[in-house]
N, C-alpha and C positions, 0 to 999 in steps of 0.2 A: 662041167668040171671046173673048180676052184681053181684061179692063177694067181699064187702068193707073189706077193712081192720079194725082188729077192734084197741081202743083204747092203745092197747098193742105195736100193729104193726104200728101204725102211730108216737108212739114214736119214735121207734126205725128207722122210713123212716124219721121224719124230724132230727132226731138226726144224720142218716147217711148223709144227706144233708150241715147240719151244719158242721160238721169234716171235709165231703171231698172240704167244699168252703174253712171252715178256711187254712187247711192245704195246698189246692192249690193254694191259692191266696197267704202264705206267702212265701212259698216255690218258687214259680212265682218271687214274690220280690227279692227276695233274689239274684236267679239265675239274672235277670235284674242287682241289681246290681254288678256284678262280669260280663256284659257286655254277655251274654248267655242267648239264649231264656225262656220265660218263660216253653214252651210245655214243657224241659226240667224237670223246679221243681214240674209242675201240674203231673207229671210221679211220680217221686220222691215222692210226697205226697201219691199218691196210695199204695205202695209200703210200705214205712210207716205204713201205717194205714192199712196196707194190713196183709195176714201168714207170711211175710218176717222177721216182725221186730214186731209189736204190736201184732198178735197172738202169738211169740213166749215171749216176753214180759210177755203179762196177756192174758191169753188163757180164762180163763174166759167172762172176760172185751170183748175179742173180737170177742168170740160167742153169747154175747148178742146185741154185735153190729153190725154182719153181721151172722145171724142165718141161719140154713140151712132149709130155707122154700120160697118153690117156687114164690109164693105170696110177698114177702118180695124183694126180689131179682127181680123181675119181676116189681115192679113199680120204683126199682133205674136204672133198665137197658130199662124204656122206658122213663126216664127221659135224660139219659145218651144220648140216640140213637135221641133223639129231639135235643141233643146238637150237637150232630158232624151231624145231618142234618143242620142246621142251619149256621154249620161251614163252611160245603162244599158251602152251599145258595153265601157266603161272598167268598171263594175261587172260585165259576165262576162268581163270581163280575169282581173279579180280573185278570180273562181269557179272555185277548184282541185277538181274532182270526184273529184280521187284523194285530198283532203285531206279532204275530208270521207268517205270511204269509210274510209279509214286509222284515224279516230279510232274508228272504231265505234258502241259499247256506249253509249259517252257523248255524242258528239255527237246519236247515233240518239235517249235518253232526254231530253236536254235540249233538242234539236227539237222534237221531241212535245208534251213537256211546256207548253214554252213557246207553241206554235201552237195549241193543243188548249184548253188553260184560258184564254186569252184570248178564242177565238173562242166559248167556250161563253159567255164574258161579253157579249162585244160582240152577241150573238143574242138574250140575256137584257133587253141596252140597248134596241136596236131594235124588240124588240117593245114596250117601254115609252114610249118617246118618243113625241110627243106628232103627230099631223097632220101639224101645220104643219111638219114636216123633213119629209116626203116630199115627192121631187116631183111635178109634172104625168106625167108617164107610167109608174108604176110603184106595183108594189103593196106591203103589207105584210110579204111575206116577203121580197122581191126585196131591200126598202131593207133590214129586218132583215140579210140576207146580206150586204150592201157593208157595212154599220155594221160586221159582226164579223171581215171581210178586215181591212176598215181597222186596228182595233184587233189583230189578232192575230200584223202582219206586222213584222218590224224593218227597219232601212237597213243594208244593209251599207259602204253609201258611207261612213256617218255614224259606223258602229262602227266600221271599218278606219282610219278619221280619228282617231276618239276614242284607239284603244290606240295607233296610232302616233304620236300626239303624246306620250303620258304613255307612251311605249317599251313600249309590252305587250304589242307584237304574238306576239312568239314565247315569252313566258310559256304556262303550261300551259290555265291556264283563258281566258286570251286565244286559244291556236289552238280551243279550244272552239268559245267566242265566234263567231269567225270563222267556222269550219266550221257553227255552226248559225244563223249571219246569214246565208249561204249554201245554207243549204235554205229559212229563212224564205222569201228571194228568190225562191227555185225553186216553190216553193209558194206563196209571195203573190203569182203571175203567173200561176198552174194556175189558183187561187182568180178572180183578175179575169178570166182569159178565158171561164173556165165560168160566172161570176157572169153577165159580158158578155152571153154567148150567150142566156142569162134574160133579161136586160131587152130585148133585142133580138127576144128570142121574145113578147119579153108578161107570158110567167110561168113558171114552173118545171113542165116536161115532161120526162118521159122519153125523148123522141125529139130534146129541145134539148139534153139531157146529153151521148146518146150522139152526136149530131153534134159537139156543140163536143170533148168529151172524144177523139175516133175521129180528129176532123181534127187536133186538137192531136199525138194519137200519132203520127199517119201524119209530118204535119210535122216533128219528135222524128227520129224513124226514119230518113227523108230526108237530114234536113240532118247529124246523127251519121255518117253512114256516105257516102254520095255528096255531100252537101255538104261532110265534112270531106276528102275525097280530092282535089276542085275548087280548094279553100281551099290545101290544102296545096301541090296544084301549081304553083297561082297564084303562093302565096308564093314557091317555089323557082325558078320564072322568071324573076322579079323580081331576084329576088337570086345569080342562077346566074355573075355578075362581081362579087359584091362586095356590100356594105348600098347599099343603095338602097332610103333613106324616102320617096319619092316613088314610088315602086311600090309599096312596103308601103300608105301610106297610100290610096293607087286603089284595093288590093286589098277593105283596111279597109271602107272609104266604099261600095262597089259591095255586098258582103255586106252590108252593114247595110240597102242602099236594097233590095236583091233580099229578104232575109229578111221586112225589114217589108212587103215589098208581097203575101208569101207569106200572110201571118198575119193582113194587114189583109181579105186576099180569102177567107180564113175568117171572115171576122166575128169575128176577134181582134184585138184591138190591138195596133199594129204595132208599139210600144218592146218587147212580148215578144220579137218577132221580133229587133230590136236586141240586146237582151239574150244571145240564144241564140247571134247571129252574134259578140258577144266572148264567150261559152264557146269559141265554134268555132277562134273567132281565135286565143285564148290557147293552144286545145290543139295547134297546129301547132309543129311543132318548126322550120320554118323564118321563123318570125314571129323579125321582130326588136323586139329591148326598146325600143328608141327610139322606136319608131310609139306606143306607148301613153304614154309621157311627150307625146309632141305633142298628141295626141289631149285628153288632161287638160289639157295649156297651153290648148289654145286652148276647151276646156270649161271648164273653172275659172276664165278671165281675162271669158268673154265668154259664153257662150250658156248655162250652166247660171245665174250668176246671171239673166241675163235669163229662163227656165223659174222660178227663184222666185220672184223679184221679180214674175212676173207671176201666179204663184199667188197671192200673196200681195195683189195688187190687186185682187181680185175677195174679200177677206174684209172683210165689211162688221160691225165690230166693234158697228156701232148696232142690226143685228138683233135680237144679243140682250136687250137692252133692251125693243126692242118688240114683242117678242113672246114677254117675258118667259123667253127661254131660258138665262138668267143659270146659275140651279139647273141646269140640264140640260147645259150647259156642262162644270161643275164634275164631274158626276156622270161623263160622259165621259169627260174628263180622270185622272178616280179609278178607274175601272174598269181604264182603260190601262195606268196603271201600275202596279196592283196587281195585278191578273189576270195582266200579265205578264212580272212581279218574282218571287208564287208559284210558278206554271210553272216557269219557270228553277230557282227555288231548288228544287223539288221533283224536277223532272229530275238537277240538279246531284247532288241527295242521295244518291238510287235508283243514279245511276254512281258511287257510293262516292267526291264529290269530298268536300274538308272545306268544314265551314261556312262559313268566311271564302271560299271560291273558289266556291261557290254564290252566295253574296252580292254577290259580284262578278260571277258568270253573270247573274243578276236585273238587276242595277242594266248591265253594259253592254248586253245586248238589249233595253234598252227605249228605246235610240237609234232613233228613227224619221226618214223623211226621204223620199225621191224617190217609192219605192214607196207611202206612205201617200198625198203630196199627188195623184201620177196614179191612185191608186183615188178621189180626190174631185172631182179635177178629170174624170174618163170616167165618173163615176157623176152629177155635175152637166149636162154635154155629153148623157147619157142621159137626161136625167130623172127617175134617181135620186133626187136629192140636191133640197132648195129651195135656195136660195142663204143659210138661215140652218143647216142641216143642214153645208153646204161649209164654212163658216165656224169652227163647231165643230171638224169633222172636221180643219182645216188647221190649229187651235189645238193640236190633239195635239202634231202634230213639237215645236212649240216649246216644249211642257212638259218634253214628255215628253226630247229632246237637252237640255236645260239638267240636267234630273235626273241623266241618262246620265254626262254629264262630271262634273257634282256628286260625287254618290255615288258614282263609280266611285275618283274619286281620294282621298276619305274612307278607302273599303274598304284601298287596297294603300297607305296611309301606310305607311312601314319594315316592309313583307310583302316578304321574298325569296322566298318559296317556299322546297322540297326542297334538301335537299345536290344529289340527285341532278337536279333541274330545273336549277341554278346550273351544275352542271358541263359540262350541254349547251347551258345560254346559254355557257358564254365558249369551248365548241368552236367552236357556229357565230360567236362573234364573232372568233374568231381566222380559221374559214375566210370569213371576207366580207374578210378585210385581207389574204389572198393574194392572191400574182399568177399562179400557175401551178394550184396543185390545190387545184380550185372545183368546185360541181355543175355544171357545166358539160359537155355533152357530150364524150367521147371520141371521136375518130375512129382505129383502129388501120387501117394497112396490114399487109396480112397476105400469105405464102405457103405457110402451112401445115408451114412447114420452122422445127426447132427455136428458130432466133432467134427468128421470129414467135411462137415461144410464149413464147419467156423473158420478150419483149416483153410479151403480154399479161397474165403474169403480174408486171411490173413495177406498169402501170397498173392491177392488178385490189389490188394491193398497197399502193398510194400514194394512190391518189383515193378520196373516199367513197364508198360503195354505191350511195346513190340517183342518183348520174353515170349516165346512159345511156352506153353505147358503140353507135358504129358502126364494121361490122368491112368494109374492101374487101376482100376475095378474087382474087389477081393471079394469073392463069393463069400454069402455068409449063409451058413445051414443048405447048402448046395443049392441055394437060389442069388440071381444074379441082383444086384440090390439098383433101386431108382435110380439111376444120375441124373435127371431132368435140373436139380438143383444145381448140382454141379456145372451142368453146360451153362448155366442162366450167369452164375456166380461169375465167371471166366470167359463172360459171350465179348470181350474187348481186346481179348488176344485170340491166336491160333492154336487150337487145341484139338491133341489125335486121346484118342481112346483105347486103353489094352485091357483085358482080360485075363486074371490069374485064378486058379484056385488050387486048393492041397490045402494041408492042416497050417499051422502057423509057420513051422520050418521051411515049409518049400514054399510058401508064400512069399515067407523074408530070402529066399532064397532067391526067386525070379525079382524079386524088386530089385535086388541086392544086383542081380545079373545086368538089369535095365541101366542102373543107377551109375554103370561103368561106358554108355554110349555116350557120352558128351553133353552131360547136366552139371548147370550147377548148384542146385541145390537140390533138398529133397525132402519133402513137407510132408506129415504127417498129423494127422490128428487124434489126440487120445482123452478117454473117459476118466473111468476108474481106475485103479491101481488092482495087479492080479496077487495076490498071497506072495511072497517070497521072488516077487520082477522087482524091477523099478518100474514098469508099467505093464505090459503084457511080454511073452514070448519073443512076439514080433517086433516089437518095439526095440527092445532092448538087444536081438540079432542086430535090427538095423544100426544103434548105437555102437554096437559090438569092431561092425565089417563092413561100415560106410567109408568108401574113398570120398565122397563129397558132405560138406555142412547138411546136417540134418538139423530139420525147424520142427519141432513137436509145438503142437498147441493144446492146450486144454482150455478149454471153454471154459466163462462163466459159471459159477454154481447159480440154482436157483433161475436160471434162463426159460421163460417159456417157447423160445426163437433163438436158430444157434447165436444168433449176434447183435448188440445193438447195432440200429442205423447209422450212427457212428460213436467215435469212441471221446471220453470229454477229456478228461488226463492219462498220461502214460507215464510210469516211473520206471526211470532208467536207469539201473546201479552202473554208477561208475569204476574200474578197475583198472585202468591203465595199461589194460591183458588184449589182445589181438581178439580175444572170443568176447571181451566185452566192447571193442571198437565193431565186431560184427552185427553185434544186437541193437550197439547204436543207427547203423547205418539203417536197420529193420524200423525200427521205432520213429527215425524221423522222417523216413521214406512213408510210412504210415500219416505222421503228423503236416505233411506238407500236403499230402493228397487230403485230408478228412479235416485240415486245422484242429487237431486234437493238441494241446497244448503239453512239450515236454518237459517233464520233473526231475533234471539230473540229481541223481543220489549218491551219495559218498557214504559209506557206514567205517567208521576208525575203530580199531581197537584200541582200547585203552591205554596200554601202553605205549602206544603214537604220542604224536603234541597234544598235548589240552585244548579240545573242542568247543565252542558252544552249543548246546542240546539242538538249537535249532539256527542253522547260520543263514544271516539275513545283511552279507553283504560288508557286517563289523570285518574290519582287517589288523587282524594279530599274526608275528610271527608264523605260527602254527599253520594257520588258514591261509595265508599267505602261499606257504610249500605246496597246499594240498591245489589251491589252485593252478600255478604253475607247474605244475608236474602229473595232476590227473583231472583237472575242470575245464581247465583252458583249451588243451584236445576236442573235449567232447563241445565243448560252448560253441569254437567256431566251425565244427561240423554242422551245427545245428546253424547255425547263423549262416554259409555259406549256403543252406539250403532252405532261405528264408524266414528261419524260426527264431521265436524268443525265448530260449530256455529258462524255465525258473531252477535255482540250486538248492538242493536239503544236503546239509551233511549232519550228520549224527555221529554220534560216542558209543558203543555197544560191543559184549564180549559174542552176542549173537548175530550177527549179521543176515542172518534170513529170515528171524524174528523180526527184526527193525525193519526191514524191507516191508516185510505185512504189515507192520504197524503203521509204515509212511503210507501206505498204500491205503488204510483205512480212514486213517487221518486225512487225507490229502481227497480223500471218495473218491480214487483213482478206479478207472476199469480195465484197463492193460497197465500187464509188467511185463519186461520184453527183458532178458537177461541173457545173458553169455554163458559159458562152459566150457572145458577141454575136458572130454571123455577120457578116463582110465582103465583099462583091464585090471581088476581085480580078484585073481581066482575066479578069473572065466566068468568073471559078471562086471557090467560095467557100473563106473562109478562115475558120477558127475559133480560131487560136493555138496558138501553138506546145505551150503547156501540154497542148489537150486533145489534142492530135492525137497527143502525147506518150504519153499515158496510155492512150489509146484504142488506139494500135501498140504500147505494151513490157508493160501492168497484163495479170497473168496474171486476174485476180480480173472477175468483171463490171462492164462499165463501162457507167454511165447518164450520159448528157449532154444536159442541157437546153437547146439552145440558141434563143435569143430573136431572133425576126427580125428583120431588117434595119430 
């Protein structure tokens, strides 16, 4: 039977609500501005408000605000425990398991390293501390074991926070970092449920090992494999019309409550199970990005500080004092950071990083945070911990994040790193400021017939590697056509394979369907022109009802092979239009991979400024405007991505005549051009230029066009 709180008690639960948002949200501030994470001041605020400082303040005042009544205490600590669920959901967002496979050698040694020699300290601690930290139900080894989790695990919330504010994320020793905050995680959750399953047992058994250890696996197993297949389909339900965050988010929320209640009926603690359901989450290719930004909104504004804030109330600062743990405090605090500063920098060394990026390995994993406080907070709830043991234990985070962001921006004052590290920071910063070719999945329409190859050798040409594609396979004559070509063309990225078939309507139909799971682009390739289309049925559907950039190619005329082995010039019409910045980014991503040489075009109409037929650099007023305002754009894209553009600007009332003529002229073999689609009485239109180009250019033609 349900026992509501009555009108007394629900004052005092939304009044406890209110102080601990107020006070962690300002507190959060505060610490942000003075460049230190927030988790720091949502700590601080508990504390605060906590026996530390406001019970001894108004002992009145703070017994009426946090009374000693089960009931009372019991609906803030499962509001609390919703929030570091929820937290954890966002931190295996964050858990790229390919990214830490990827780094290897180094992440492998500097994990180790860094988990290995702290827990040999914090074992070393434990058995030293004094009685009085143990608690009422647990023994000497049990508490030893929590002491040296606690001590040996990092935040990867807190690290992720830390390098992204001081921009470090995608430094070298920062994806480290990352990758081995990311096992810490993995392993300071293995660590608590196996610890768990000990204090749960009494004491350390072989037959509590092999249960908590066996059920964790089988769990593991489960959810990797039939749970991610659940997951995925869920998402693709959801989303089979279009983004919808209100399905995503049900999906979210329903995995998180099924996983925890999985893990909690092992006798695991069920934020693991949270945890593992945002690995799950993350790894679905039909998750959309926006479900995790919500998910942090309304974590980060309201239920995670409430999770510290209320850690944070329960550390009772006078403890130490009275039962003289002052010393023992300190010692704690010393071992943390030192034990797992060495690690790092020792791991850091053994993967051949240099000193200054070990030093910075040391100093940013010894950010602690969510994971530290719920190993003190489930080792207190156990009978681990006394309440001057929690105390300590919850002091860590905050030494230890204030060191983290300290030192860490000590270390990379005026440190650029490698030529070679710089050069792939500003690839990827130039690829996060495109609009078309992004990692972003590909979606290719395919029929196995030469254009679908030139196609996919366009996309396999233009996008970066790590792009997944997926490839539809359209039955032609009710036989399923080769893709052998296709798998070869695209053997450098990750590529699934789907099967459609129906007339050309329900073809463009399930593409059309596909094309709304989280791609970004969607490549096609076409022949001939069909009587009375702009190119077939299908084509011009997908033109019509594409939510994403549609790339059509048309091959080469006169090809006896859908492609040259590579391409020698590309002509680029210049427009100063969002649909012709897309084509660009296509053409020089092309030209950096294959060194094909690009021909920025300008075509003026006449009644513009007076041209020269062929501009070779003379600067006259006229030429002047065209370069500042539509050359100079495209120049240093090209240049930013290693290229030397040459310029043609031309005079012309036709502009997709000129374009073939520069194109002939120049013996170019790709023209890569822009477009914004129009509905025009239910047919689409794309201008006269491309349609121009795409009918008379003997040379291959790519056309980006941007949907409606």
């Amino acid at each position: 039977m349900l026992t509501p709180l009555n009108e007394h008690e629900l004052l005092v639960f939304w009044t406890q609500l209110l102080a601990l948002v107020a006070m962690a949200r300002a507190c959060g501030y505060l610490m942000r501005r003075i460049n230190l994470p927030s988790v720091v001041g949502e700590l601080a605020a508990g504390v605060i408000l906590g026996p530390s400082i406001f019970g001894r303040v108004w002992p009145s005042g703070f017994r009426w605000f946090l009374p000693d009544l089960e009931i009372s205490s019991g609906a803030l600590f499962a509001v609390s425990w919703l929030g570091v669920a929820l937290l954890l959901v966002t931190a295996g967002f964050e858990t790229d398991l390919e990214l830490i496979s990827k780094l290897g050698r180094a992440a492998a040694l500097v994990t180790g390293f860094s988990i290995v020699v702290p827990l040999i300290g914090g074992l070393i601690v434990g058995f030293v501390l004094p009685g009085s930290f143990i608690g009422p139900h647990s023994d000497r080894t049990v508490f030893a074991l929590f002491v040296a989790s606690a001590l040996s695990v990092s935040a990867l919330a807190v690290i992720a926070k830390i390098l992204s504010e001081l921009g470090l994320m995608r430094r070298d020793f920062g994806q480290i970092t990352v990758a081995a905050g990311m096992a810490n995680d993995v392993v300071g959750w293995l660590m608590l449920a196996v610890f768990s399953g000990f204090a749960i047992e009494g004491d350390v058994s072989i037959s509590g090992i092999i249960k908590t250890i066996g059920g964790l696996a089988v769990f593991l197993v489960v959810v990797m494999t039939i749970g991610q297949r659940v997951v995925d389909r869920s998402l693709r339900f959801v989303r089979r019309e279009g983004p919808n965050i209100s399905g995503a988010m049900t999906v979210a929320v329903f995995t998180m409550l099924a996983f925890g209640v999985a893990t909690q009926a092992l006798g695991i603690e069920a934020v693991l199970g949270a945890f593992v359901a945002g690995v799950v989450l993350h790894r679905s290719r039909f998750q959309q990005s926006d479900v995790l930004h919500y998910i942090e909104a309304l974590t980060t504004s309201f239920l995670a500080p409430v999770f510290f804030a209320t850690a944070g109330l329960r550390v009772d600062l006078g403890l130490l004092s009275k039962h003289s743990a002052e010393g023992w405090a300190l010692l704690v605090v010393a071992v943390a950071i030192g034990a797992k500063f060495a690690g790092a920098f020792l791991g850091g060394r053994l993967a051949g990083q240099s000193a200054r990026a070990s030093v910075a390995l040391g100093a940013g994993l010894n950010a602690r945070g969510a994971l530290e406080i719920v190993i003190a907070s489930v080792g207190l709830t156990l009978g681990v911990f006394s309440e001057t043991a929690y105390t300590v234990i919850v002091i860590v985070p905050l030494v230890t994040s204030l060191f983290a962001a300290g030192s860490l921006r000590l270390v990379v004052r005026d440190w650029r790193g490698s030529a070679e590290e710089q050069q792939r920071l500003d690839r990827e910063e130039a690829l996060s400021r495109n609009l078309v070719v992004k990692s972003t999945r590909i979606l290719l329409a395919s029929q196995g017939a030469p254009a679908s190859i030139a196609a996919a050798q366009i996309a396999q040409f233009a996008w970066p590697s790590e792009a997944p594609a997926t490839v539809i396979t359209v039955a032609h004559d009710g036989n399923w056509p080769d893709t052998t070509v296709i798998r070869n063309v695209l053997d450098e990225r990750r590529v699934e394979m789907q099967r459609v078939k129906g007339g050309p309507d329900d073809v463009a139909a399930q593409i059309l369907a596909e094309s709304h799971l989280g791609y970004g682009v969607l490549v096609v390739g076409v022949a001939e022109r069909h009587e009375g289309q702009l190119y077939s049925p299908m084509v011009d559907q997908l033109l019509l009802h594409s939510p994403i950039p549609l790339l059509i190619v048309r091959r080469a005329r006169g090809l006896d092979r859908p492609l040259p082995p590579a391409f020698g010039r590309v002509i680029v019409p210049v427009a100063g239009t969002a649909s012709s910045r897309s084509a660009q980014e296509v053409a020089f991503s092309i030209s950096a991979q294959l060194g094909t040489e690009p021909i920025l075009t300008h075509v003026a109409r006449p009644e513009g400024p007076r041209l020269p037929r062929l501009f070779a650099r003379q600067r006259d007023d006229g030429v002047a405007a065209v370069l500042d305002e539509l050359m100079k754009p495209a120049e240093l894209l090209a240049t930013e991505m290693g290229l030397k553009p040459r310029m043609v600007i031309k005079e012309s009332d036709s502009i997709g005549e000129t374009l073939v003529g520069v194109a002939a002229d120049e013996n170019a073999d790709l023209v890569v051009l822009g477009a914004r689609v129009r509905n025009v009485d239910g047919r689409p239109f794309i201008g006269h230029t491309a349609e121009t180009v795409l009918e008379a250019c003997d040379a291959t033609v790519v056309l980006v066009a941007r949907p409606r």
